[in-house]
C-alpha positions, 0 to 999 in steps of 0.5 A: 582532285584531291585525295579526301581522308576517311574518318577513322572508325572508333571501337567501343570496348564493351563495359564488363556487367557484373555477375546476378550473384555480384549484384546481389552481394551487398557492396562493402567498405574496405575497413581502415583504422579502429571501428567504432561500435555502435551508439547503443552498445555504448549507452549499455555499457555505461549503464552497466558500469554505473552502479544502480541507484537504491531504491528509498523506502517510503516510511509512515510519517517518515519514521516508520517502516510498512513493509516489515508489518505482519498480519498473522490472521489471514481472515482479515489480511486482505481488509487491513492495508499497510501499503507503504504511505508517507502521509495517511490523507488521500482526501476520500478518493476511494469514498465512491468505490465499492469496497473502497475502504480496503484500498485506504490505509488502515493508519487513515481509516483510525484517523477517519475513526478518531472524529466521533465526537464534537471536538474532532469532528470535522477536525481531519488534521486535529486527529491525525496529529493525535494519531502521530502522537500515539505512534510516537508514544508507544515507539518511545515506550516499547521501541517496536514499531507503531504499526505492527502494535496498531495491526495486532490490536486489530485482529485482538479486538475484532469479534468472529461472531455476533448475535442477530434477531431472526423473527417468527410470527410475533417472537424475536430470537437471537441467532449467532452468526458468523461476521464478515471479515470486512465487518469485522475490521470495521468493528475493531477500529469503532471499539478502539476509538470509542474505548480511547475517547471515553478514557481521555473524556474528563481527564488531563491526559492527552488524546494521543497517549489515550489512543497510545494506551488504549493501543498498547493493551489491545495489542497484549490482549489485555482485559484492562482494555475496553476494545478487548472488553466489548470484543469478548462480552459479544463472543459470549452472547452469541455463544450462548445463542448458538 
């Protein structure tokens, strides 16, 4: 017989196992060409290079800057709001509110005031076109700004004291107290609107240069105006009630 050849016996190389410390390094790239930085950094960048946009100022009626407006008595400051509002209608969204009235404009509360009388009651944008018209009257007049005349005419015609009836047995005596500061907002814009409706009653002269007038003089502390008028015959009594 023949002689049969054996298989050849194949050796296996073992395969070399990589260290636990080269496990765990976190395998790397070589790096070729430019590296591109992250997406992010980019947009960063852009908006760094671009420059910021300016804020626009919202203006009363489009005309009038708020936020130059000072309330220099700080006892009704926090009840006279002159956050900057383009259109002074927020259709009583605060109506419900307790306290609502100090979150409301004060240019929408003198249009809310000016609807006493049967030709503006109910009649919202007739009275708010005669509040624009003031503003614009006394802008052209004196040059200053509307607002600030309107906030100074508050606080000169606001009373800081009033007389109450207190009751003992069968006798009423009248006692001075002091007024709350919301009250006392309240108190001011019924004297001007009341003082203007009954300069324009009987007369030719327009609503809005009535309330222009009526404002203007307020603001003076002039005694020429009714507001100023019935704010110092009140002050008087409860002085002398003291």
């Amino acid at each position: 017989m023949a002689d049969e050849k054996k298989p050849e016996q194949v050796t296996k190389t073992p395969e070399p196992t990589a260290s636990p410390e080269a496990a765990a390094a976190p395998l790397t790239q070589p790096q070729t060409g430019e590296q591109k930085p992250p997406a992010n950094k980019v947009v960063e960048a852009k908006e760094a290079a671009e420059p910021a946009k300016p804020i626009a100022h919202v203006l009363l009626f489009g005309k009038y800057d708020a936020s130059v407006v000072t309330i220099s008595d700080p006892g009704i400051a926090r009840y006279i709001n002159i956050t900057p509002i383009s259109v002074p209608h927020t259709g009583g969204r605060h109506t419900a509110k307790a306290f609502g009235k100090t979150k409301m404009s004060i240019v929408e509360r003198l249009i809310n005031n000016m609807m006493r009388t049967e030709d503006f009651t109910g009649k919202k944008m007739g009275s708010y076109m005669a509040v624009e018209n003031a503003f614009a009257t006394i802008h052209a007049k004196t040059g200053q700004n509307p607002l600030q005349v309107l906030v100074d005419a508050l606080i000169n015609t606001a009373p800081r004291e009033e007389v109450t009836r207190l009751r003992y047995g069968g006798i009423s005596v009248p006692k001075a107290v002091d007024v709350a500061p919301a009250r006392r907002v309240d108190l001011a814009l019924r004297y001007l609107c009341r003082a203007t409706l009954e300069s324009s009653h009987g007369s030719k002269t327009p609503i809005g240069e009535c309330l222009a007038n009526q404002l203007l003089l307020a603001a003076k502390n002039d005694m020429n105006s009714s507001a100023v008028a019935k704010k110092e015959e009140i002050e008087r009594v409860s002085s002398s009630a003291r």
